[in-house]
C-alpha positions in Angstrom: 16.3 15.0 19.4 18.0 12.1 17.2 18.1 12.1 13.7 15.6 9.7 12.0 16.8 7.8 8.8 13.8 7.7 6.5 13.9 5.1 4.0 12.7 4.9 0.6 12.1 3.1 -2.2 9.9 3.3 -5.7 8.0 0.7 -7.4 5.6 0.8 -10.7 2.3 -1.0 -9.9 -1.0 -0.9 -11.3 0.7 1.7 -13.8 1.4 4.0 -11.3 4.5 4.9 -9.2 4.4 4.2 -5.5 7.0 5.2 -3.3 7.6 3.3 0.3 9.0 5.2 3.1 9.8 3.7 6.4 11.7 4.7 9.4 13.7 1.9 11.3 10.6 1.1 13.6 8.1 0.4 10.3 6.4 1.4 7.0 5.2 5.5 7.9 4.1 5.9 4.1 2.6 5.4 0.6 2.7 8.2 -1.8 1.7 7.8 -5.2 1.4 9.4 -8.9 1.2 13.0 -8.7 2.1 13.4 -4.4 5.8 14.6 -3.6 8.8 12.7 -4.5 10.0 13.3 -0.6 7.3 13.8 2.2 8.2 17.6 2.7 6.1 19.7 4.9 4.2 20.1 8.4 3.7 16.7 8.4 7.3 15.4 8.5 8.7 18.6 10.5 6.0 17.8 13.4 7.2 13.6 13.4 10.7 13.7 12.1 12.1 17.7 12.2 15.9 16.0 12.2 15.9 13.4 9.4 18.4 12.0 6.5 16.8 10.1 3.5 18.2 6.9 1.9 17.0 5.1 -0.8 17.0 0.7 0.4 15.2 -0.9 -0.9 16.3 -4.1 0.9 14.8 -2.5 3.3 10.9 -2.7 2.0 11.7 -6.6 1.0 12.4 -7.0 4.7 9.3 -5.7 6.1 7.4 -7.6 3.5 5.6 -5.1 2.2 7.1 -4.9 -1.4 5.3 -8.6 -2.2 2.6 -8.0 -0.5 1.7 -4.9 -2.4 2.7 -7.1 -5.8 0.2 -9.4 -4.8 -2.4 -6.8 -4.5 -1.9 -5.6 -7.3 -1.8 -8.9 -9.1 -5.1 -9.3 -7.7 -4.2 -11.8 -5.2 -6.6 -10.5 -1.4 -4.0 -9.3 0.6 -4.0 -8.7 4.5 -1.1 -6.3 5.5 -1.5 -7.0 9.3 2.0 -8.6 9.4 3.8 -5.4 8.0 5.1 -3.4 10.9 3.8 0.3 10.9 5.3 3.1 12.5 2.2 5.5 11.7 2.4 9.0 12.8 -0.9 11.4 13.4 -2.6 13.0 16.1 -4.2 10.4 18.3 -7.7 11.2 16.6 -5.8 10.2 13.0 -4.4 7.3 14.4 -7.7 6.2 15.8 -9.0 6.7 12.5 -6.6 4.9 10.7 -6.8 1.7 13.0 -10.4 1.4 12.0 -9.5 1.0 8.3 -7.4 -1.9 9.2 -10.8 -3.6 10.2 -12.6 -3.1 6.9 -11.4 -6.7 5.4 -10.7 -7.2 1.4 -13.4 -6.9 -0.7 -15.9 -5.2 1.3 -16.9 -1.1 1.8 -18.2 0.5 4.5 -19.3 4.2 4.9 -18.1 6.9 6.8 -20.5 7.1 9.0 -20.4 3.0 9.8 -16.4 4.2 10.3 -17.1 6.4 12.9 -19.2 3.8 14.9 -16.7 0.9 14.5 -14.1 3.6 16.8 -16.9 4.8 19.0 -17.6 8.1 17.2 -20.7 7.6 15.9 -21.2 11.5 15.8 -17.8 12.5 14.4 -18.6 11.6 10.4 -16.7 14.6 9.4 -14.1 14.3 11.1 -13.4 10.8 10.8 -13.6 11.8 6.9 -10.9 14.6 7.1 -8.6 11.9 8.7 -9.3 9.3 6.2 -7.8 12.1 3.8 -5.0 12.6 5.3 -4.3 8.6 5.7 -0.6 8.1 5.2 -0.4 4.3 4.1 -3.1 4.5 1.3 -4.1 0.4 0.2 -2.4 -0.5 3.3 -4.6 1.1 5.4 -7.2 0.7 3.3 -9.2 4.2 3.1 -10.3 3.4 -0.1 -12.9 0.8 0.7 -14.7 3.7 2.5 -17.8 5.3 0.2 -20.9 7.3 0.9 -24.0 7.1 2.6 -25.7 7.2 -1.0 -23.2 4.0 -2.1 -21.4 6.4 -4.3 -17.3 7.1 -4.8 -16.6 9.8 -2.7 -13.2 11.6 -1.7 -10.1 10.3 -2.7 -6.9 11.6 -2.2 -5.7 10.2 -5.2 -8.8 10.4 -7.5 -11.9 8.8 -7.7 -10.6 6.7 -11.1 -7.9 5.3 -8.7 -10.4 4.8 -5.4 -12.9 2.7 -8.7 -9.2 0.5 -9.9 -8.6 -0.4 -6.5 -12.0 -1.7 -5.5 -12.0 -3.1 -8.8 -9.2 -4.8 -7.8 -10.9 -6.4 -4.9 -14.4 -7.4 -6.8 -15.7 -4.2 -5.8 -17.8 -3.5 -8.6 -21.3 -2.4 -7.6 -20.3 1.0 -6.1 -22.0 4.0 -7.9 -19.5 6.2 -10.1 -21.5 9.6 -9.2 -19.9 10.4 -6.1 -18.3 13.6 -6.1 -14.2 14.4 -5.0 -16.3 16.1 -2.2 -17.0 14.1 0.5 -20.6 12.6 0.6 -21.0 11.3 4.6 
């Protein structure tokens, strides 16, 4: 097995530090605020057991991804279908995380109208677990998924930062008494 080269690169938006990492094929992820500083664990041993890191951040510029993510944050609706994504999962994940791509700017959908737009009307939970474990955060935009009950539920990074970004987008009438818990 080859050695991947992961590239990183940090920048402050929205207050918060995001870190890019991309390998040369596309963006792989988004971390943020209180997540690792480098993707250590299962998940990069099972995609990328031989790897280097370099910080490039020439690198982010030329997937455009860095002004796309200024825009969003600047308020500006964003579509990140150009940026080339290299996203690693199980198949299920991947299916998962290729239905947040279809939920455009400014709107929500739940988790159980999620599992329908992939064919797995039945699979709420599970489609839920993958959504937590989404690598490319605002990208892939798991945020824009709420409960049944039209309430904030699960986010990875806090439900304060799932409100800002729907904020962000005009998203304004979802409830604030979701629970970090899940709420299909």
């Amino acid at each position: 097995m080859n050695e991947i080269t992961i590239y990183h690169h940090t920048l402050n938006l929205g207050n918060r530090d995001w870190t890019l990492w991309a390998s040369d094929k596309g963006l792989i992820r988004l971390s943020f605020g209180r997540e690792e500083k480098l993707p250590e664990g299962a998940w990069l041993k099972t995609f990328a057991p031989l790897h280097r890191y370099q910080e490039h951040q020439a690198v982010f510029a030329q997937l455009g991804i860095t002004r796309e993510l200024e825009n969003y944050f600047a308020g500006v609706p964003v579509s990140f279908k150009d940026i080339p994504l290299d996203i690693w999962g199980t198949p299920f994940q991947q299916e998962v995380w290729k239905g947040l791509a279809t939920i455009p700017h400014g709107e929500v959908i739940t988790y159980r109208e999620l599992a329908g737009r992939i064919g797995r009307s039945q699979a709420m939970r599970a489609v839920g677990t993958a959504n937590g474990q989404n690598p490319l955060p605002v990208i892939l935009p798991c945020h824009r998924v709420i409960g049944t009950n039209g309430t904030l539920t699960g986010y990875r990074g806090g439900l304060k930062l799932k409100q800002e970004l729907l904020a962000l987008e005009g998203i304004l009438h979802v409830g604030e008494a979701g629970h970090e818990r899940f709420a299909f």
